[in-house]
Backbone as CSV, one residue per row, in Angstrom:
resi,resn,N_x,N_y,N_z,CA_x,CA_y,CA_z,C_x,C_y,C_z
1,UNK,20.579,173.852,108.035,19.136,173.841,108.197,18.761,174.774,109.341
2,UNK,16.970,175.175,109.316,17.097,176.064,110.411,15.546,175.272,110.843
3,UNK,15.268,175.492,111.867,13.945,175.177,112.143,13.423,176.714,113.060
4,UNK,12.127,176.659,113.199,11.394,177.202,114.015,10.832,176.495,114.666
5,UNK,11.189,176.762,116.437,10.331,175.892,117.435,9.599,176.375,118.103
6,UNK,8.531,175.774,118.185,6.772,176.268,118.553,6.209,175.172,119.776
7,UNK,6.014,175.690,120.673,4.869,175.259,121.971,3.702,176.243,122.014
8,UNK,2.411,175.352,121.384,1.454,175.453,121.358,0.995,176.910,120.322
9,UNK,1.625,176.825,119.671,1.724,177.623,118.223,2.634,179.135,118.730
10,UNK,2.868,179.388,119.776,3.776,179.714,120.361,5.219,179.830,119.686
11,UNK,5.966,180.898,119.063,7.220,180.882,118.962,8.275,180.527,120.084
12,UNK,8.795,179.902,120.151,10.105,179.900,121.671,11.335,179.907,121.013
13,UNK,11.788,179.823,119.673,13.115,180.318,119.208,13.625,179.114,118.288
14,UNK,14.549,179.271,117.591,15.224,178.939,116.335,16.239,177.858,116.744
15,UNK,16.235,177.082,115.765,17.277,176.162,115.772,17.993,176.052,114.501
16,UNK,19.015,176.048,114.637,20.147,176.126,113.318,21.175,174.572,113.252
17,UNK,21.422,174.461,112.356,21.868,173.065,112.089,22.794,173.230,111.005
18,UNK,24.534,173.265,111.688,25.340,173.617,110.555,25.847,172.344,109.871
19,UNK,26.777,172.140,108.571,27.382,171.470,107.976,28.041,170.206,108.734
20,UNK,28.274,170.273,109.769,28.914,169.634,110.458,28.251,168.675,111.428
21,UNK,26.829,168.933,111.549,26.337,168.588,112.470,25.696,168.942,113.965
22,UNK,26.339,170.453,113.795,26.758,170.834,115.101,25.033,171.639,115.300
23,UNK,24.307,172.045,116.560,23.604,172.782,116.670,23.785,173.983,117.524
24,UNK,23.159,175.311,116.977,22.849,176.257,117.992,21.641,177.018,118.178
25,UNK,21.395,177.268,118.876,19.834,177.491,119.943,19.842,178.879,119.750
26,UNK,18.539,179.730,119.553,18.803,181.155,120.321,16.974,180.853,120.092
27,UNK,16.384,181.007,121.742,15.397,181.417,122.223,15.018,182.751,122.062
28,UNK,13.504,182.470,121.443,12.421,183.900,121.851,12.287,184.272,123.031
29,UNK,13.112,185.199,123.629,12.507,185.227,125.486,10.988,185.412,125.533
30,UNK,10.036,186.260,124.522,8.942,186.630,125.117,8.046,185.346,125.228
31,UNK,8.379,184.376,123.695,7.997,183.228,123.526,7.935,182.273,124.458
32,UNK,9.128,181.821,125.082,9.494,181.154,126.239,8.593,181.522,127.671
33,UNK,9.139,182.843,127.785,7.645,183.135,128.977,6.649,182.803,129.165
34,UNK,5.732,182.768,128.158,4.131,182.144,128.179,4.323,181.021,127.711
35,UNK,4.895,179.828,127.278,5.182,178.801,126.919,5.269,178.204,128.960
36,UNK,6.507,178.784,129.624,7.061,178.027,130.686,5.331,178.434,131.896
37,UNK,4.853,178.835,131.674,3.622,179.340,132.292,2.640,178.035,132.361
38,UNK,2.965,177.832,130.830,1.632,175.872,130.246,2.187,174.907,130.612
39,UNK,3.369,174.802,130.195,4.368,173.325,130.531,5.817,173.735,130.986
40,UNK,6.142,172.446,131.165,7.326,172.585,131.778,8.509,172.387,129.912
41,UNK,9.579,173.100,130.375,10.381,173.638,129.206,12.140,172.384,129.873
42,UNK,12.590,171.910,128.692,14.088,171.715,129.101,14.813,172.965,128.635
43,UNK,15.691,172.892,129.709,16.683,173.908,130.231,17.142,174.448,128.461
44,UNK,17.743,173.539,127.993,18.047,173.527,126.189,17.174,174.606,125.512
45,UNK,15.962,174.955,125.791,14.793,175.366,124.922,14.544,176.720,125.705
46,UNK,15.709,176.906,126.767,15.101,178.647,127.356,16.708,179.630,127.539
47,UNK,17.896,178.638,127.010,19.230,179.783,126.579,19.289,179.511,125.562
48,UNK,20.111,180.194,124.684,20.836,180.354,123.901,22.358,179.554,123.846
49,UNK,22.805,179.019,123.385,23.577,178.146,122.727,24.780,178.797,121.620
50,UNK,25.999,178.539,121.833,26.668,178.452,120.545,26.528,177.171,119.701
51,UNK,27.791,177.073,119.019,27.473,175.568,117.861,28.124,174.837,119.125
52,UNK,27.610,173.408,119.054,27.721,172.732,119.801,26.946,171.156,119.741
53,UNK,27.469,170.333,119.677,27.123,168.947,119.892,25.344,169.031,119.832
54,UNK,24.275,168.164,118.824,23.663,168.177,118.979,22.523,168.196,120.483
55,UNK,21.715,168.749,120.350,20.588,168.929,121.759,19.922,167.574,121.111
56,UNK,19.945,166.354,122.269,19.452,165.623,122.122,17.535,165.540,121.657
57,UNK,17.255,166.381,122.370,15.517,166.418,122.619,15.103,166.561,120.683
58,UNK,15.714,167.565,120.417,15.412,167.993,118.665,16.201,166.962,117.751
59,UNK,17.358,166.603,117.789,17.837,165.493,117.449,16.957,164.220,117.052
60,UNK,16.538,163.949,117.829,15.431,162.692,117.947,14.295,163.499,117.445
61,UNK,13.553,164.163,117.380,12.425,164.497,116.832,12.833,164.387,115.459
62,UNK,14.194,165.076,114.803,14.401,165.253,113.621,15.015,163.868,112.627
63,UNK,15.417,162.799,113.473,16.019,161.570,112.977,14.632,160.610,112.886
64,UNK,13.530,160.634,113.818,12.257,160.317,113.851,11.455,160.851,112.760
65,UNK,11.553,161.967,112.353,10.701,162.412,111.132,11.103,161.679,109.762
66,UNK,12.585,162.033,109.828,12.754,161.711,108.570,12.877,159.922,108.073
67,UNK,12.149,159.160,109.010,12.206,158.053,108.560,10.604,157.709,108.098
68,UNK,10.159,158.688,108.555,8.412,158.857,108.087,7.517,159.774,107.307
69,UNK,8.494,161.359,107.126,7.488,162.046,106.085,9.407,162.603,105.664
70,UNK,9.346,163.959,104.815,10.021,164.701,105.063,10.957,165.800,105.230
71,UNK,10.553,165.582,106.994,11.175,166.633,108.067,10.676,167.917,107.834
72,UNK,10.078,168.450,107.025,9.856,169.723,107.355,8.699,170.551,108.313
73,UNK,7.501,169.560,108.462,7.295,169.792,109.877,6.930,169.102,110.537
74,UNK,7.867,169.092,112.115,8.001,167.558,113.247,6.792,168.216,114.056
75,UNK,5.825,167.057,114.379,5.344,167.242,115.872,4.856,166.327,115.834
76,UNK,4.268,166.035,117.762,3.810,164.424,117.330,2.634,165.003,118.452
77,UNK,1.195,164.191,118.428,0.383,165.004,119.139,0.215,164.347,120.487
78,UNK,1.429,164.040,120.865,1.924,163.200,122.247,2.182,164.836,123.280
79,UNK,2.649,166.292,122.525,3.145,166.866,123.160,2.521,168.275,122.675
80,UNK,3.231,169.095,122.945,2.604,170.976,122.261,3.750,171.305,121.744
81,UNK,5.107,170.353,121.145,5.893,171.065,120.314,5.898,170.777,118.798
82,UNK,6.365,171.921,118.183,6.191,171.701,117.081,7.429,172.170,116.447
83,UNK,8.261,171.872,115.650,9.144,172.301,114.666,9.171,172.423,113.453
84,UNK,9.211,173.571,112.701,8.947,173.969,111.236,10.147,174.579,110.247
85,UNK,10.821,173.106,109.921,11.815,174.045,108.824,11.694,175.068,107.817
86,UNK,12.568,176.128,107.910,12.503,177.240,107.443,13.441,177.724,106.704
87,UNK,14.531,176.688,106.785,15.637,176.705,105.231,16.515,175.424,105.128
């Protein structure tokens, strides 16, 4: 699976979700810039990542969706993120 992650309609970069479970990150730098300007960002959401043990923060957004619509696009209007699967 892949998502696109969005603060405040804002691109800040991709999330990939392999067979296994595993996730990896690769941030929009330009995205991220004006994003970390509005709110505050976890560390997770401004490098880049190999595959690696789920990122808790998207994890839970994505185990939370799918018990209520689904999953293809998470946000909750508690916050300015948004995630939009894209395969």
């Amino acid at each position: 699976m892949k998502y696109e992650i969005y603060c405040k309609n804002t691109l800040i970069g991709v999330l990939e979700i392999n067979s296994d479970g595993q996730y990896k990150y690769t941030p929009n730098n330009e995205g991220v810039e004006v994003a970390k300007k509005e709110v505050s960002l976890i560390h997770e959401m401004q490098v880049k990542s190999d595959w690696r043990e789920p990122i808790p923060f998207f994890k839970n957004r994505i185990d939370n969706a799918k018990r209520f619509s689904d999953g293809k696009i998470i946000a909750y209007h508690t916050d300015p993120f948004k995630m939009i699967c894209i395969e």
